[in-house]
Structures are given as C-alpha cells and as structure tokens.
C-alpha positions as CSV (number, residue, x, y, z in Angstrom):
1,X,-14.0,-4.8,31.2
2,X,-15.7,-4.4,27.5
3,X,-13.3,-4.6,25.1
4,X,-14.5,-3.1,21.3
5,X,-13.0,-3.5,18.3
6,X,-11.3,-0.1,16.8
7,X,-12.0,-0.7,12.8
8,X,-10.0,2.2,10.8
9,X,-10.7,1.4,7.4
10,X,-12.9,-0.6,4.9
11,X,-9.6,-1.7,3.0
12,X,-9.3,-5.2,1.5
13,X,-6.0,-7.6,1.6
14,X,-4.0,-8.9,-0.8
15,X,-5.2,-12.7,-1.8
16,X,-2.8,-13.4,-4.5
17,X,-0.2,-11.9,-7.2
18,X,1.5,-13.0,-10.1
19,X,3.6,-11.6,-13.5
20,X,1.6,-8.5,-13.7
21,X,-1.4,-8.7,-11.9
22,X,-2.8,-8.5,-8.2
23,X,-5.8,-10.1,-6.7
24,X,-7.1,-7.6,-3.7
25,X,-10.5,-8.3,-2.4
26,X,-11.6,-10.5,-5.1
27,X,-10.7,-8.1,-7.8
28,X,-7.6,-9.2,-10.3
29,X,-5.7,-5.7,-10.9
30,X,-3.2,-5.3,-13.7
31,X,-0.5,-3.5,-13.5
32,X,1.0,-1.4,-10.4
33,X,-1.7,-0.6,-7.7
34,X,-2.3,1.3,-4.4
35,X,-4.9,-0.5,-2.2
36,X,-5.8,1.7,1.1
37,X,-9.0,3.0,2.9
38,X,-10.4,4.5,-0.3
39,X,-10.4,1.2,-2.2
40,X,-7.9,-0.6,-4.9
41,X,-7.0,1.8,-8.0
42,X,-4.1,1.4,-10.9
43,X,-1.0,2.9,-10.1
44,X,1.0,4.8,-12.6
45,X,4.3,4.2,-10.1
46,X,6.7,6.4,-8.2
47,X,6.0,9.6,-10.7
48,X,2.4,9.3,-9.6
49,X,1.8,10.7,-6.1
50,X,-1.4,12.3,-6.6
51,X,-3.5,9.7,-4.4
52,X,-0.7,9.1,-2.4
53,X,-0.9,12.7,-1.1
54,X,-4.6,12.4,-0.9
55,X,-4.1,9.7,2.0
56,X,-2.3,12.9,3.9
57,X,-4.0,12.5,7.7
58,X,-5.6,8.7,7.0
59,X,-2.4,7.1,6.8
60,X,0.7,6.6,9.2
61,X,2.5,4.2,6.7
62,X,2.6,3.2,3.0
63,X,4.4,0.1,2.3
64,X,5.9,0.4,-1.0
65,X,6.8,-2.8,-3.2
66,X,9.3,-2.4,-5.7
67,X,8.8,-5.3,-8.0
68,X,10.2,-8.8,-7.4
69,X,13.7,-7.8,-5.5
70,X,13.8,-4.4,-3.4
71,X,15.2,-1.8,-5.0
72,X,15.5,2.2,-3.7
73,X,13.2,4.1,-5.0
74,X,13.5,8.4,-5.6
75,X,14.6,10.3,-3.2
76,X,11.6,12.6,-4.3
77,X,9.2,10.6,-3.9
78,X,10.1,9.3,-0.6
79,X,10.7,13.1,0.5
80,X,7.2,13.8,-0.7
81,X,5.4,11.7,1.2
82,X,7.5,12.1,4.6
83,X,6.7,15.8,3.8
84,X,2.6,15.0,4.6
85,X,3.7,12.9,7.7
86,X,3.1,9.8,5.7
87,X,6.1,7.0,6.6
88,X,7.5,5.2,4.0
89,X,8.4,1.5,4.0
90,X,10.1,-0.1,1.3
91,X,10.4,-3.9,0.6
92,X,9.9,-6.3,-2.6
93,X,6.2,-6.4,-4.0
94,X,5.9,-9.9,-2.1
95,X,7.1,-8.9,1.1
96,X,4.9,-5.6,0.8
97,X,1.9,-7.5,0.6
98,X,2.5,-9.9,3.1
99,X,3.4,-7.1,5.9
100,X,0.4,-5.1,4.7
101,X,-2.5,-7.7,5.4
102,X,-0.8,-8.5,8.5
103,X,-1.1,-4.8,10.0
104,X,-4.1,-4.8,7.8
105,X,-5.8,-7.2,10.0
106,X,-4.8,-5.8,13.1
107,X,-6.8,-2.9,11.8
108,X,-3.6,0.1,11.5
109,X,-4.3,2.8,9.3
110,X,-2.0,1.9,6.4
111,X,-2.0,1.7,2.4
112,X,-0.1,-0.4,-0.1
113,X,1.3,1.1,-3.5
114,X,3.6,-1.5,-5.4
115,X,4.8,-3.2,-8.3
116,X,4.3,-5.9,-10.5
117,X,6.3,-9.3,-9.7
C-alpha cells in the first residue's frame, strides 16, 4: 500500500510569543494576529471578522486565544462564524497556540486568531 501525504495548507506555526508580540514562521507580529492558509496578518480582535469570514469553506476550526487567561468572548462573534460553518474553539492565547501547531502539523485545515499575552 502507498501511503501520500494529504497537505491542506501552506500555513506556518507558532515559534514563540511574548507581552505583545508573536513569532509565526520567522516573522515577529505585534499586536493580535490570525495565522491560517492565507498567511499571518494583524488582527484588529473580536469586532473584526472580515478575514475571518473570508476563511468560509477553507476552514473547519479557528482556535481563538483570548489573552493570557481564557475569557468568553461575544456571543456575536462566535454566532458569526458558526453561521459560515466555521467551529469555534476558545482557550488562552498560549494554549491556542500550542493546540494549533499540533493539528497544524498533522495537516487539518484550521486558523488561529488570538491575543496578546
């Protein structure tokens, strides 16, 4: 039996994070970012859902990371995204990260959008 390797997107992990900034693919991001199959941008947090929508069909789950400690995050927004048949997954910023290059590397179609530590 062959076995092949099912790639779903060009998407880059999470290397490192601190106060304010992420490090995603060798590129040191300030501020709240989304990271998916179309690359790393800025983030302008839970009001913007622009891009988010845009990942409508390419995504089955966005891990969201709300900061240091997980907090809920608007009903809206969550109701939003469910609304394209996009899951939603909260979790602290950390803990987002972690879970993302993990299903990341086992090649899911996922993106990341979270908040500074």
């Amino acid at each position: 039996m062959r076995l092949n390797e099912v790639v779903f997107t060009d998407a880059k992990p999470v290397e490192g994070y601190g106060p304010g900034f992420f490090r995603i693919g060798g590129t040191v991001v300030q501020g709240a970012v989304i990271a998916g199959p179309d690359g790393v941008q800025n983030w302008g947090g839970f009001s913007d859902t622009e891009v988010l929508m845009g990942l409508q069909g390419r995504i089955d789950v966005l891990f969201v990371g709300t900061g240091a400690e997980i907090a809920h995050i608007p009903e809206d927004f969550r109701d939003q995204l469910e609304t394209c048949e996009i899951g939603v997954e909260t979790m602290s910023s950390p803990a987002a990260c972690r879970t993302y290059n993990v299903l990341l590397s086992e090649g899911r179609r996922i993106a990341l959008a979270v908040l500074p530590v």
